[in-house]
N, C-alpha and C positions, 0 to 999 in steps of 0.2 A: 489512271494518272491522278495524282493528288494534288488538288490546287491548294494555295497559299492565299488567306484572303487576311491575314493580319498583314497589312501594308510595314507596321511601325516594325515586326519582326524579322519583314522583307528588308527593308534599309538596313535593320543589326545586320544580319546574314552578307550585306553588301558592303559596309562602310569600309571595313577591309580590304577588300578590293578595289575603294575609290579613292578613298587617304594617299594623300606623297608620302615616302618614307622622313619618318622625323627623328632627328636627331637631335641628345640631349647635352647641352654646352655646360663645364662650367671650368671659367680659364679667368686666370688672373689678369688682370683690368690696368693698363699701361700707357701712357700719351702718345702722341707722334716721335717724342724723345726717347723712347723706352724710358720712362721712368712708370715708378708703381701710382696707382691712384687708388688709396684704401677706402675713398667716400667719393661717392659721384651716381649720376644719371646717365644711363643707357638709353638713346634712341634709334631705336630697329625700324628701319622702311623699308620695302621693296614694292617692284611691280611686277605683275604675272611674268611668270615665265613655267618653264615645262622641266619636271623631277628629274630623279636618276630614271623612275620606271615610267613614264611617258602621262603622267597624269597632270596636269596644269596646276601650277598654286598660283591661286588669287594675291592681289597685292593686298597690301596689310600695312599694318606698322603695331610693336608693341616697345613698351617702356618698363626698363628694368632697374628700380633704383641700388642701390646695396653700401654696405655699411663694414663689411670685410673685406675688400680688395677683391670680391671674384664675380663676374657677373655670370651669373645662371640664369639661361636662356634656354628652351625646346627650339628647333627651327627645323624647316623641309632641307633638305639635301639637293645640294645646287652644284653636286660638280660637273654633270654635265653644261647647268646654264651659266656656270663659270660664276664673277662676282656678281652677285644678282642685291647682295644686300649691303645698303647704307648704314653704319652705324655713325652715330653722333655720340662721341664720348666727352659730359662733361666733367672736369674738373673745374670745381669751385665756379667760378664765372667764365675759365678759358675753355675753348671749345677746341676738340680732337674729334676730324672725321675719318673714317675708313671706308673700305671696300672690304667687304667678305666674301667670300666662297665656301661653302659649307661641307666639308666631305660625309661621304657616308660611313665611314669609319670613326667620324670625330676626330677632336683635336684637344690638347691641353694645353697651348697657348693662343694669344692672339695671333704672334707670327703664324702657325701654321694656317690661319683664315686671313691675314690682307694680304692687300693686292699689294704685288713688291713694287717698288719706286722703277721707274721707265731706267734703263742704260742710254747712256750716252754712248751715241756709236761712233764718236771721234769729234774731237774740239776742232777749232778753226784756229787760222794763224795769222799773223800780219798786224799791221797798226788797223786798230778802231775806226772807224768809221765818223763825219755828224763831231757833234759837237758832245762836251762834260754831257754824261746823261740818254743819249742819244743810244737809242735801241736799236741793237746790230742785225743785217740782215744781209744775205747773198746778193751780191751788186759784179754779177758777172766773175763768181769764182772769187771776188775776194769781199772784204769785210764792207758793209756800205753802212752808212747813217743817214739822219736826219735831222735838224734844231728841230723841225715840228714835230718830230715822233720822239718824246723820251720818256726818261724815268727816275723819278724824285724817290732819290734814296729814304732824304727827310722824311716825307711824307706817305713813304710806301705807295705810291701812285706811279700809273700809265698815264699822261699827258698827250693829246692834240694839239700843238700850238698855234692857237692863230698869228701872233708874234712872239716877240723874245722875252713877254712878261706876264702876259695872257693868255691860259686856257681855255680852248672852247668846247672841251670831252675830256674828263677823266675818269678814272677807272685806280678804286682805291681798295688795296686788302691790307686793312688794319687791325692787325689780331688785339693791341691795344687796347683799340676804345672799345674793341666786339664789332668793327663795320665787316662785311663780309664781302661787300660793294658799292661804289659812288660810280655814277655817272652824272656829271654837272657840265651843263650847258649856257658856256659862259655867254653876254653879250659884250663885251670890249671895253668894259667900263669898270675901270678899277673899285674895287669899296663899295659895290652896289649888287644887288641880290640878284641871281638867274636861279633861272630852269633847272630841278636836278632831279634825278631818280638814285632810292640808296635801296639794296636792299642788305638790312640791318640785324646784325642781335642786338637788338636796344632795352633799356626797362620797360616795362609794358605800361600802356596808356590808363590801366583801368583798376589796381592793384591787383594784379596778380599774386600768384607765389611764386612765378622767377621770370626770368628773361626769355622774351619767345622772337623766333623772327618775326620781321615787317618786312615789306614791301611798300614801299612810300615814291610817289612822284609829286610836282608840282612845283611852285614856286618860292624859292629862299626856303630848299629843303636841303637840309647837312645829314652829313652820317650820324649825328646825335641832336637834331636838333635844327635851328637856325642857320643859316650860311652866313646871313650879317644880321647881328641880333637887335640892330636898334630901327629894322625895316619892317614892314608888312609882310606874314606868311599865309599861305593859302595854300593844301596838301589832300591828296587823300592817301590812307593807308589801308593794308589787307594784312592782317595780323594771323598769324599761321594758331592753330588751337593751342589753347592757355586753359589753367585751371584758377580761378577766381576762388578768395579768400574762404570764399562757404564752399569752394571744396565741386563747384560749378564747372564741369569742361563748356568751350563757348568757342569760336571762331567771330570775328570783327574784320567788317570794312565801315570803313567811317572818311569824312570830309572834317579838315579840323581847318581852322581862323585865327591866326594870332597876331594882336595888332602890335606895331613899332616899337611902344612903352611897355611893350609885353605885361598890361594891364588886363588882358583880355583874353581867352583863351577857349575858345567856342564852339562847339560841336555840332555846326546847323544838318547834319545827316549822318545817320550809321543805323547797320545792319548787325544784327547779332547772332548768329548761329548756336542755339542750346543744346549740343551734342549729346548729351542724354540724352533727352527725349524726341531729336530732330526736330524743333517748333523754332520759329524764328521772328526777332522783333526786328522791324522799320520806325526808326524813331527821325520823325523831323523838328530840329528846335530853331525855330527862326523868327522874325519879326514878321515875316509875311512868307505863306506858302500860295504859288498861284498854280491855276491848273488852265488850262486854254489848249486852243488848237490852230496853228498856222502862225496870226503873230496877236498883239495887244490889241487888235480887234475882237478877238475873238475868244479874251478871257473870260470865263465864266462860273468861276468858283477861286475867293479867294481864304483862306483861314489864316489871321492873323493871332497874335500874342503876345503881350505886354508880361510884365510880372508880375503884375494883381488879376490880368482878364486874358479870356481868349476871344475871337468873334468869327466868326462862321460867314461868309459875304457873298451871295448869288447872285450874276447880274446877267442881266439879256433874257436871250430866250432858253433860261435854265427850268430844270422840273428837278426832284425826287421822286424816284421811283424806288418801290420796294415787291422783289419778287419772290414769293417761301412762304411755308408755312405759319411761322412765325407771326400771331398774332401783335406781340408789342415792339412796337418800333421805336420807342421813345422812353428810358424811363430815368427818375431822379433818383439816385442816390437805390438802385432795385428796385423802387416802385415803377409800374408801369401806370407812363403819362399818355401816349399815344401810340392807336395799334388802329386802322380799319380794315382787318385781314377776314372776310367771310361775315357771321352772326358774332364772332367772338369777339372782334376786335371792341374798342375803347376809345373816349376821347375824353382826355383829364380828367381818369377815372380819379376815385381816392379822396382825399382830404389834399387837393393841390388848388390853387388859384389861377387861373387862367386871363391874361388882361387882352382885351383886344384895345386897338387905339384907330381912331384917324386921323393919320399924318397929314391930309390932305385941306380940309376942308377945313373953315375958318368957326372961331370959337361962338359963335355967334347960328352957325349951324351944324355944330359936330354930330356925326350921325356913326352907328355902327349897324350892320349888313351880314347879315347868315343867313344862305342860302341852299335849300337841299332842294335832289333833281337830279334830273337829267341834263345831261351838258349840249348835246344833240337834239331836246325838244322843249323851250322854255314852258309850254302849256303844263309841263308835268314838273316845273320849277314852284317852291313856295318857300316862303323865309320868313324873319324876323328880323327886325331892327328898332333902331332905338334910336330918338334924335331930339334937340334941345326942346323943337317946338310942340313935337304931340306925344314925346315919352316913346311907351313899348308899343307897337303894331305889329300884327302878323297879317301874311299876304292871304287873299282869299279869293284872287284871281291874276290873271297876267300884269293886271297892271293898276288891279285894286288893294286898298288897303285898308285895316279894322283897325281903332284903338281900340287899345286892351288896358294900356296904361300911360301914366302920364310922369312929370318929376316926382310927384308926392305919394302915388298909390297907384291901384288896382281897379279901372270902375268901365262900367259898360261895354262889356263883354257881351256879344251876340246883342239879343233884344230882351234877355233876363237882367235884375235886376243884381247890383253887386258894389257892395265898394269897403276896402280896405286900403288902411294908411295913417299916418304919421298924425300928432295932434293939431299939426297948419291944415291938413287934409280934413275936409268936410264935403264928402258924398252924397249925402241925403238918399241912401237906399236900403235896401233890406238884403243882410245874410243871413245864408241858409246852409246850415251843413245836416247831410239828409242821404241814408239810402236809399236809393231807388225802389227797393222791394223790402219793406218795412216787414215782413212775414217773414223772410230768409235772410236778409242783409244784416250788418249789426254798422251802426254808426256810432265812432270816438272823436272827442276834440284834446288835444294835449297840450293843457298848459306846462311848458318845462322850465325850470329857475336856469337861469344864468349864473356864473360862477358869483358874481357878487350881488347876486338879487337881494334887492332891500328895500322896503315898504309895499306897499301893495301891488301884488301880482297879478289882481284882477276887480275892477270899480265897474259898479255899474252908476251910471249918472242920470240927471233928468236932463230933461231939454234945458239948462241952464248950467248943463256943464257942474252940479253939484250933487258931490257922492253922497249916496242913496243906501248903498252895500257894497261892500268889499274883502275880499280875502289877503291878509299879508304873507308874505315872505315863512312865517309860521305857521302857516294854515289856519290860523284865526279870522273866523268873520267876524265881519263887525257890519249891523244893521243901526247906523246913526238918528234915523228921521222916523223909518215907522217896524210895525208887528213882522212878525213871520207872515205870510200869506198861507196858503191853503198847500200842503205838501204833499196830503195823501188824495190822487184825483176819485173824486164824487161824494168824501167823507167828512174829513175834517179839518182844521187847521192847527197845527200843532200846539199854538202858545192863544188860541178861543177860548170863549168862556166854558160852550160845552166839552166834554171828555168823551171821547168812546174808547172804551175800555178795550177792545178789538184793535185800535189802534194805536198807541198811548207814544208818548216822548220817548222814546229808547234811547241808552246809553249804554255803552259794555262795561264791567261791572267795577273797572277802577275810574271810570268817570264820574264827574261829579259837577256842580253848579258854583262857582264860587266871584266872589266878590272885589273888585280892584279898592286898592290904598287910596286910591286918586282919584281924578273926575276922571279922567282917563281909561275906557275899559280895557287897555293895552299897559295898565299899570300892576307893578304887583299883586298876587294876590292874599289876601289876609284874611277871611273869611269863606268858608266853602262847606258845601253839605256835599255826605259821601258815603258809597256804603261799605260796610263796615263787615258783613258779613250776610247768609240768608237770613233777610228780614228785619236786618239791624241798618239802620242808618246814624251817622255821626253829623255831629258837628265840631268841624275843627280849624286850624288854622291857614289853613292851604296844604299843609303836609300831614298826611295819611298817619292819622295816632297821636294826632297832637289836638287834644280835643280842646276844646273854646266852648262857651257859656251859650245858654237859651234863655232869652226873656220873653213870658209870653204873659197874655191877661188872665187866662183859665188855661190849665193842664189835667186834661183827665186820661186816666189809666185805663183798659179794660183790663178785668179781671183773665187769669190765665191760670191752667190748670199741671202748665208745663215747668219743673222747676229750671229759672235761667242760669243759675249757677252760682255758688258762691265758693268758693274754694281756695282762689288765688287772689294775692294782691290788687290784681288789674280790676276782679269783681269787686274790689272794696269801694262805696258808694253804688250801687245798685240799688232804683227799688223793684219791689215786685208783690203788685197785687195777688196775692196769693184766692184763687179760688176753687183750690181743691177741694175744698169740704165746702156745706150747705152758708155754711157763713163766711164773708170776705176778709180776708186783714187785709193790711199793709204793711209790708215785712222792709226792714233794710238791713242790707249787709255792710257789717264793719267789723273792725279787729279789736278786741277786748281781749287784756291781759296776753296778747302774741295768738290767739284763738282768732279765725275766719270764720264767722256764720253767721245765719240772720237771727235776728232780732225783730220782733213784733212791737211795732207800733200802736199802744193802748190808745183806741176811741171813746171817747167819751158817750 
């Protein structure tokens, strides 16, 4: 035997045998008048019923638009289940519905698929019954009536009457405005709004692209609208699927508000069905949504809404609870603000600010309270808080408490010694920033500028509060009062009188020494020594090749064996002790007759 293990090959092999038989339409497009309709919308509904050859077709609905007079359609064959399908044929805004019956042989009109008009199997005879209007009925073999049972030619309505001017039920087919049915449930009171259910082809609520039904109940509901337009309306509607502007299919129930001056027009709830994708939105818009259980005792979530804010309101014995995966619970704008789901979670991660407040307590002792633990065992409870009178504290037993800090700083901490703070703050102790294991550890401190840092970033003072040294905003120290100190530990001090050559003043090699304009060592500079290349140092004006003047009491040359150049312009003015041979000159180079070269200075 040979098995089949391609399933998808398996269903080819069957579909055939599982399909209704489908027959393909295509018949010219006519109203309930026999007239032609060369442009219009085809709506095809059915519900299951069983083929010609015993296989069920599922309910459905397809829409056929067309633009020549014919509407072409596939469908299952339905002559056994007789007229099994609905079409809705629109022309322009009027609406034509039918009954069809699909043969298995097809058809090339509509005649041959609707259902024929009922026969009357014999009229009745005799005077009418009831009064003008009055809907006739068998009253014992001849014609009967009723004033409370009729029918408004006018208005295309079946009437209830509670009296002779008042309806309390009607029932209205107005091909006209597009109602398709009113039931209005009058209360006896002339000119004043009731209870009505309509179910309507209206314009649609939310701009569509064309007219869909509704279903609408509620209070001062008309077939289009208001029943008295200068009252209070209150409705809900169930809007049968619509296709939205961007082309969106969607299904709507919604609760609409429309007050008297009809100023007002409010949508405090609706439901939207996204028929693409089956996802659906709950939208509530109201001044207050409450949530409770049994009655106003027992509310205990309210969310309210303004049109600048919204507010979120918990009361009684409410919680949040969060059960999932889902580390962040909380976030602004896709940042995540709060999550404490496992190791992962968060609390005001990021660059967020976090306020806590107490509403409670008077200005005179406002305190704030952070407390981790156990809820079940205070001993394993320890926190922090913060209050007018001793600043920051953390807890270090059940019912003791450390300062760590105060309004102005940082100081006494444990039994070490510590304090940081503001220039009203004065500690009198010693910081220390320090690895612990000075062999493996490495210890940083980071001074970082502020976006508008300006003057000095770091002073050091004496006991009298008067700067000693400091660094600016430029990285310029400035030593006002005394020398450099000793920089290389056990050797020398940089700017001493002795030199150790092992250690010397370093500078990388466009640095240089130069001179401020002003008292001021923070003032231009205009004077500077610099070097200039190997072995060559300059004197110039503070910018590199702008050479400036030497005055000194004695300048002596040594002798050099190496020639330094004379060639170019730039060498013009050079001297150079010439000691290449057993006897010295002193040579200068300058330009004679557009000629570069040295010249020997005669000794006497």
């Amino acid at each position: 035997m040979k098995t089949i293990c391609n399933w998808a090959a398996l269903a080819a092999m069957l579909a055939p045998l599982c399909a209704a038989q489908q027959v393909h339409l295509t018949v010219p497009a006519v109203d309930t008048a026999g007239n032609a309709v060369p442009i219009g919308t085809a709506y095809i509904s059915w519900g299951q019923f069983k083929g010609n050859d015993g296989i069920f077709v599922q309910s459905g609905s397809i829409t056929r638009t067309f633009s020549n007079g014919t509407i072409d359609v596939t469908l299952a064959a339905s002559d056994s289940a007789g007229y099994a399908y609905t079409v809705l044929l629109m022309k322009g805004s009027a609406p034509n519905t039918f009954k069809w019956r699909v043969p298995a042989a097809g058809a090339s009109t509509m005649a041959q698929l609707n259902e024929p008009a009922p026969v009357d199997p014999g009229a009745g005879s005799g005077a009418p019954g009831g009064v003008q209007g009055s809907v006739q009925f068998n009253d014992g073999g001849s014609f009967g009536g009723n004033a409370a049972f009729g029918w408004s030619d006018a208005l295309a309505q079946v009437q209830l009457l509670q009296n002779a001017t008042n309806a309390s039920l009607k029932f209205t087919n107005g091909q006209t405005d597009g109602t398709y049915w009113l039931q209005q449930f009058s209360n006896n009171e002339s000119g004043k709004a009731d209870f009505g259910c309509t179910l309507a082809y209206l314009p649609p609520s939310n701009g569509a692209t064309r007219r869909d039904n509704v279903m609408s109940c509620g209070f001062n509901r008309g077939p289009t609208g208001k029943q008295v337009s200068n009252d209070h309306a209150f409705f809900w509607d169930l809007e049968n699927s619509f296709t939205t502007p961007a082309l969106i299919p969607q299904m709507e129930f919604y609760y609409d508000y429309q007050n008297a001056a009809n100023t007002v027009d409010y949508r405090p709830f609706s439901i939207t069905v996204h028929l693409a994708d089956d996802t659906i939105d709950v939208a509530s818009r109201a001044t207050n949504t409450i949530f409770g259980y049994s009655d106003t005792n027992n509310d205990w979530l309210n969310i309210g809404s303004t049109a600048t804010s919204g507010l979120m309101t918990l009361s009684r014995n409410s919680t949040i609870s969060y059960i999932g995966s889902n580390a962040d619970w909380i976030k602004q704008n896709g940042h995540a603000l709060i999550g404490l789901s496992g190791t992962n979670g968060r609390l005001f991660a990021g660059n967020t600010t976090a306020n806590f407040f107490d509403l409670g307590g008077s200005i005179s002792n406002t305190q704030f309270l952070l407390t981790v633990g156990n809820v079940a065992s205070s001993s394993q409870n320890r926190g922090l808080r913060w209050n007018t009178s001793n600043g920051w504290q953390f807890q270090t037993g059940d019912s003791t408490w450390q300062n760590m800090g105060s309004v102005n700083g940082i100081w006494g901490q444990g039994t070490g010694s510590l304090g940081v703070g503001p220039a009203s703050f004065a500690p009198g102790a010693t910081l220390q920033v320090y690895d612990a294991t000075a062999t493996t550890g490495s210890t940083k401190l980071i001074f970082r500028d502020g976006a508008g840092q300006a003057g000095s970033k770091l002073e050091l003072q004496n006991n009298s509060g008067v700067v000693q040294a400091s660094i600016d905003a430029s990285f310029r120290a400035g030593f006002p009062a005394y020398t450099l100190g000793a920089v290389y530990p056990g050797t020398i001090a940089a700017l001493q009188s002795t030199f150790d050559p092992g250690h010397p003043l370093a500078m990388q090699n466009s640095a240089g020494v130069g001179w401020s304009s002003t008292s001021s060592w923070s003032g231009t500079i205009d004077t500077a020594i610099n070097r200039s290349a190997a072995g060559v140092v300059e004197i110039n004006s503070g910018t590199a090749g702008t050479l400036r003047d030497l005055k000194a009491r004695n300048l002596q040359a040594a002798g050099g064996s190496t020639d330094p150049g004379c060639t170019t312009a730039a060498d013009v003015g050079k001297f150079w002790t010439d000691a290449t041979t057993n006897t010295t000159s002193l040579k200068f180079c300058a330009a004679v007759s557009g000629a570069i070269a040295w010249h020997a200075i005669a000794l006497p």
